[in-house]
FITI-206078 format. One line per field, with one value per residue (C-alpha): residue number from 1; x, y, z; residue in three letters; chain. Coordinates in pm, 1 decimal, always signed. Layout:
! FITI-206078
k NUM; ... .
x X; ... .
y Y; ... .
z Z; ... .
r ALA; ... .
c A; ... .
//
This chain:
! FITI-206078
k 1; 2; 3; 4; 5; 6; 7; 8; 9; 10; 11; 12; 13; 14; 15; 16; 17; 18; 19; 20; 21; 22; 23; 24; 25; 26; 27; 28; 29; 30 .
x +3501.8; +3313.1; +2976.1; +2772.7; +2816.4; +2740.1; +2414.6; +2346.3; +2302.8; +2239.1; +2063.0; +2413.8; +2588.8; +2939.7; +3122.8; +2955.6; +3104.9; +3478.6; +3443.6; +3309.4; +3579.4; +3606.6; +3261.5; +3073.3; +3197.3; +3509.3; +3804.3; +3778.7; +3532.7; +3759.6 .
y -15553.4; -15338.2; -15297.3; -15205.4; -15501.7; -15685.1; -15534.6; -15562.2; -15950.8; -16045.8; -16378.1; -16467.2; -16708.0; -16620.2; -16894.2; -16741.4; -16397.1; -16537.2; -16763.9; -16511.2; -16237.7; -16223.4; -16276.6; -15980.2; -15889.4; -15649.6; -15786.2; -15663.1; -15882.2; -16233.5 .
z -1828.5; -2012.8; -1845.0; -2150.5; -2378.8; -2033.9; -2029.0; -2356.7; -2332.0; -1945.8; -2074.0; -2183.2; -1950.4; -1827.9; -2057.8; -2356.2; -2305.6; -2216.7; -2542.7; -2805.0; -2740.4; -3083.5; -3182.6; -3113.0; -2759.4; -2686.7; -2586.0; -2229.5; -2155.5; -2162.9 .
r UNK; UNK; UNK; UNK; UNK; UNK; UNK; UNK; UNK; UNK; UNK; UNK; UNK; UNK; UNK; UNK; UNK; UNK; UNK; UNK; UNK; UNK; UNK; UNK; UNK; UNK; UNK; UNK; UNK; UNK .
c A; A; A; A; A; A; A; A; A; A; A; A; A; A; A; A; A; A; A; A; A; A; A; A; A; A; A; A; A; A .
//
């Protein structure tokens, strides 16, 4: 996962970064 885009939005809950792997997050992250 790439640590910086995770830091970038901590407020963010987990389901939001596996569902917008194409919406502003790197691909790593899903």
């Amino acid at each position: 996962m790439t640590s910086a885009a995770y830091l970038r939005w901590p407020k963010a809950p987990i389901p939001y970064y596996i569902n917008t792997g194409s919406g502003g997050f790197p691909a790593e992250i899903t």
